[in-house]
C-alpha positions in Angstrom: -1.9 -4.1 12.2 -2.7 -7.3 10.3 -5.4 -8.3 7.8 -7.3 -11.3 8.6 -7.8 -13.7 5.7 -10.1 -16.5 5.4 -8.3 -19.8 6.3 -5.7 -21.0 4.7 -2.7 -22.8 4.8 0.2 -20.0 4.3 3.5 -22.3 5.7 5.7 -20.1 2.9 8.1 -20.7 1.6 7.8 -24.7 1.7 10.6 -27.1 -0.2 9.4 -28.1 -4.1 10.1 -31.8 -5.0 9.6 -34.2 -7.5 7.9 -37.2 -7.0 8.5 -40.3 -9.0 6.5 -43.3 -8.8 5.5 -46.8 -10.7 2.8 -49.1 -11.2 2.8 -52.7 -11.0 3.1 -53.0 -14.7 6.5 -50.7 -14.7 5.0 -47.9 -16.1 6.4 -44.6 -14.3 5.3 -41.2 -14.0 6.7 -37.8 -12.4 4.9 -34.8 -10.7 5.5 -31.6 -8.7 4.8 -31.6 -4.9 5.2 -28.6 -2.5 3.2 -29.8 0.2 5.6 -32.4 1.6 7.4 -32.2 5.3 9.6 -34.4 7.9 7.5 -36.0 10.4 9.8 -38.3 12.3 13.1 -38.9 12.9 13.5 -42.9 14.4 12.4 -44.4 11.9 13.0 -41.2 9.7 9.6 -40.4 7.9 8.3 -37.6 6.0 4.6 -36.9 4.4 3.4 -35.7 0.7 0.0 -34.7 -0.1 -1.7 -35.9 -3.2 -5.5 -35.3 -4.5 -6.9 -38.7 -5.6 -7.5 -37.8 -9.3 -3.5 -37.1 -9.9 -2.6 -40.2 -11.5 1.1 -40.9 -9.3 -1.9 -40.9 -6.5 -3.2 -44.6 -8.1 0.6 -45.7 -8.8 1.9 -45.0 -5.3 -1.2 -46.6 -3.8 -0.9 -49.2 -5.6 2.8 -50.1 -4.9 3.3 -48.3 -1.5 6.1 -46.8 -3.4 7.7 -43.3 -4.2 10.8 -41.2 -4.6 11.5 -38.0 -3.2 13.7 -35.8 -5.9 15.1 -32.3 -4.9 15.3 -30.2 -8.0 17.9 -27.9 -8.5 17.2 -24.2 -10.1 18.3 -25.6 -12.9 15.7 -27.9 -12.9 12.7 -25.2 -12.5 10.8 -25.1 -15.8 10.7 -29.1 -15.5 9.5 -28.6 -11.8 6.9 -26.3 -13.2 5.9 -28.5 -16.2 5.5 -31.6 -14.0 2.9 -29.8 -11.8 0.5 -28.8 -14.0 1.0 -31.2 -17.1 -0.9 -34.9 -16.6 0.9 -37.8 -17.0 -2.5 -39.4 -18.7 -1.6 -37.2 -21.6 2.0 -36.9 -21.6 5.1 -38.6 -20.7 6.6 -36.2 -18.8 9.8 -38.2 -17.8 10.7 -38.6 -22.1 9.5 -34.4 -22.5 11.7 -33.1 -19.5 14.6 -35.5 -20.7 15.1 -36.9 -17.5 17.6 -39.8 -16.7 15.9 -42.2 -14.6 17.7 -44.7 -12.2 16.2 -48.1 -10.9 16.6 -47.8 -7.4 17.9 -49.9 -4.7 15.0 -50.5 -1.7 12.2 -49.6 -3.9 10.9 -50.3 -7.6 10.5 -46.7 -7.9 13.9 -44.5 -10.1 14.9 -41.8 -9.0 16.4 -38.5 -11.2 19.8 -38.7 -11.5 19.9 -34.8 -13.1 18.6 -34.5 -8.9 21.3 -34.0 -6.6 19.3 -35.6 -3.8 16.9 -38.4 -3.8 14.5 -40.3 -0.8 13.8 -44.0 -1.4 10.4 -43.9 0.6 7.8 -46.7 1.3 4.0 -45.6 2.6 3.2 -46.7 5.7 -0.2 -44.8 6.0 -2.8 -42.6 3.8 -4.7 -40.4 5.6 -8.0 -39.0 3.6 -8.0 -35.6 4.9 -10.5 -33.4 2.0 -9.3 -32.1 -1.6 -5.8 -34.5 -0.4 -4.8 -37.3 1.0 -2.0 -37.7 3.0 1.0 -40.1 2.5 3.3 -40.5 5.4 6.0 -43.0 4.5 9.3 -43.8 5.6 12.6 -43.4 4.1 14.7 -46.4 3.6 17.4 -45.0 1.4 19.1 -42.1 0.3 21.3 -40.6 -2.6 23.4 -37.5 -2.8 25.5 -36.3 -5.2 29.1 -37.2 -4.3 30.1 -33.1 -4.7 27.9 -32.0 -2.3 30.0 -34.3 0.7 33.0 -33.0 2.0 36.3 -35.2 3.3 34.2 -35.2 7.1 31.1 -36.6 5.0 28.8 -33.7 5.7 26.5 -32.9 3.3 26.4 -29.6 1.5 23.1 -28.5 0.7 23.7 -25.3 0.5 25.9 -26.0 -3.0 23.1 -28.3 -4.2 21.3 -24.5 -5.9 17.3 -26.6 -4.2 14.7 -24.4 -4.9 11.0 -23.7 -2.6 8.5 -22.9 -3.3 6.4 -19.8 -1.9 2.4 -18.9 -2.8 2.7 -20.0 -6.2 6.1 -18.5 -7.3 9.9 -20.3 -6.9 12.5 -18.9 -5.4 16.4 -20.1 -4.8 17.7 -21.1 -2.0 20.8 -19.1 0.3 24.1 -20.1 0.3 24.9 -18.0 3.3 23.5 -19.0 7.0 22.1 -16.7 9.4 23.0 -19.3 12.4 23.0 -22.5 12.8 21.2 -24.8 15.2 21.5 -24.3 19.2 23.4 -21.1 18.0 21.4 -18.6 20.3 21.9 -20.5 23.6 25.5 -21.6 22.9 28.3 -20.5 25.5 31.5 -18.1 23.4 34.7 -19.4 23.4 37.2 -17.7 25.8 39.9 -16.0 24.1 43.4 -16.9 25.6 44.4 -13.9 27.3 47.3 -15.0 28.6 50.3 -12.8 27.6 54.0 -13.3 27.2 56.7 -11.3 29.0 60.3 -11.8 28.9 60.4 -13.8 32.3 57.4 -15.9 30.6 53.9 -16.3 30.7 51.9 -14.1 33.5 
């Protein structure tokens, strides 16, 4: 038996990110943004969702710039001040203490206390309602040289992200419960060949 509930949009748990941005005149700002998502793979692009009176919605339209910062747990009272403090009133960046790097494809820093961080320039804005959507594509990336291993496969699992799910945060797993193509995969036969005194039979 299920309830029925007026329509919504309940995709829970979702990733929580922080979103830096700058104007023309080099002024920056960070904010909080759950409603974010891959949308393409060649060229790799991805999609945030920003209502038009947040004020890193002017600077990113304006620039056609933004960075894409995955917080740690760490990280989570800043993650939660930078969603519902305004950057009109406060600098956020100088309150949260946060280290800003220039970046390399885009004017836009990035957080270096972020283990991860997407360079991203729009390529569309989509007026949908209450948001707009952003789709943009990623032209760089940065990850923290602990989370690669010597085969240069990235860790996230170490990197302690955090989502967010219906207004509360929650850590992410460091233990897997498969991995992809997993449930269609063929075992591995065991040798079962077995060794007598004559030799192998």
């Amino acid at each position: 038996m299920k309830k029925n509930f007026k329509p919504s949009v309940m995709l829970n748990p979702v990733p929580v990110v922080l979103i830096t941005s700058r104007n023309k005149q080099g002024e920056e700002n960070v904010f909080t943004v759950a409603w974010t998502g891959t949308v393409c793979t060649k060229p790799p692009m991805l999609s945030i969702s920003i209502r038009p009176e947040r004020l890193s919605y002017e600077y990113i339209k304006e620039t056609l710039e933004f960075t894409v910062n995955l917080p740690t747990k760490s990280l989570v009272k800043a993650v939660d001040y930078c969603g519902v403090r305004s950057g009109r009133k406060e600098n956020k960046i100088k309150n949260m203490g946060f280290h800003l790097k220039r970046g390399e494809k885009v004017s836009t820093s990035y957080i270096e206390e972020c283990p991860i961080a997407l360079e991203c320039k729009v390529t569309q804005i989509i007026p949908l309602g209450t948001h707009h959507l952003f789709l943009a594509e990623v032209v760089s990336c940065f990850v923290e040289d602990s989370l690669i291993d010597k085969e240069n496969k990235i860790h996230f699992e170490e990197a302690n992200l955090i989502t967010y799910s219906h207004g509360e945060y929650y850590p992410s797993v460091k233990k897997s419960i498969g991995n992809f193509g997993f449930s269609v995969r063929k075992k591995k036969r065991k040798n079962t060949c077995i060794l007598n005194k004559k030799g192998i039979k």
